[in-house]
N, C-alpha and C positions, 0 to 999 in steps of 0.2 A: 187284176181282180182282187179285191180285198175278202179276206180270210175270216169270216167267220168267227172261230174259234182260234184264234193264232198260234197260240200254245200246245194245241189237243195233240202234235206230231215231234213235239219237243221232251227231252229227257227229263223227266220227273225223278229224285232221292227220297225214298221214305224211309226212314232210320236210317243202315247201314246197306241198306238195298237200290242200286241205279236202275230202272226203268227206263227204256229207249223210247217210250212214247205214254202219254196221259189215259191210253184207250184201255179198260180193262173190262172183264166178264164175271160175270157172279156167278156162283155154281149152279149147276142144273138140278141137280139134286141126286142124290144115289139109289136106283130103284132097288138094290143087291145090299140090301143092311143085317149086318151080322149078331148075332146075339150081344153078343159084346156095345152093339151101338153105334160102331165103325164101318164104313162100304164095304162092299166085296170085293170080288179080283177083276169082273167087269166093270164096274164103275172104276177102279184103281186105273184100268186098261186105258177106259175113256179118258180120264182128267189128263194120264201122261201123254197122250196125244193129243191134245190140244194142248199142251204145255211145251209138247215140239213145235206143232204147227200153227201156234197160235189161235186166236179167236177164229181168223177166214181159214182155220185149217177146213178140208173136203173130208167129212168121216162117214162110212160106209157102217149104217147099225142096221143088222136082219129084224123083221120085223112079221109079225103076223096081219096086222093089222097097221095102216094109216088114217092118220085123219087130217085133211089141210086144212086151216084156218090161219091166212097168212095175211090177212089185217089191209083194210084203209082202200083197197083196190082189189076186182078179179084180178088173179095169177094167173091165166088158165094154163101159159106154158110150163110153168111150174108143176101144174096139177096132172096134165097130161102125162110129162114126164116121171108122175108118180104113179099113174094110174095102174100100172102094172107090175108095183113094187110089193106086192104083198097080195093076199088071196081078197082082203078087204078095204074099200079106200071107200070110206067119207070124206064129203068136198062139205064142208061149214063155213059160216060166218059170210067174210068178205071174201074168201076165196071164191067162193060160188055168187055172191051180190052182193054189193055193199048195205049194210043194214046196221043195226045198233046190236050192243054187245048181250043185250037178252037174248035177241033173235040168235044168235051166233052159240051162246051157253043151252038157249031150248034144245038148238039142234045139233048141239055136241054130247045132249045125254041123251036124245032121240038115236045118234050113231052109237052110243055105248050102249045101249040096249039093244042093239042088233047083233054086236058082237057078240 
């Protein structure tokens, strides 16, 4: 079977730094920002654990609140298995039917006003 991306699993050097594979993640952002401008100690927490366990690391965040909208297809196993993770779970977008990305934003501030 021919590879796609041949390269994507292969060691990349950028300056002085070797990378074991081409696959990298962009930040999620730091919801814990401190005067100064800088994350906080929760965010600090998160980045270093995904810096262990990589991008497919498994990370456990408490939440009050979920909302699925996980793109292109129902999840519904997905959704189920969240459905009980928090006191509140909106199901949006393509998790709940696939539809276009208005439909999916209507009903992602239709769940933040409920919250």
């Amino acid at each position: 079977m021919e590879k796609t991306y041949p390269h994507l699993c292969s060691p990349i050097t950028i300056g002085n730094v070797t990378f074991k594979n081409r696959m990298f993640s962009s930040p999620m952002g730091g919801t814990d920002i401190e005067n100064d401008g800088c994350i906080g100690p929760k965010s600090t927490a998160f980045y270093e654990l995904r810096g262990r366990g990589g991008a497919g690391a498994e990370h456990f965040i408490p939440a009050a609140t979920v909302i699925c909208a996980l793109g292109m297809k129902p999840r519904r196993e997905l959704v189920d298995s969240l459905r009980f993770a928090a006191p509140y779970v909106a199901v949006i977008g393509d998790a709940n039917k696939v539809d276009s990305v208005k439909t999916a934003v209507y009903q992602g501030y239709h769940a933040a006003l409920d919250i």
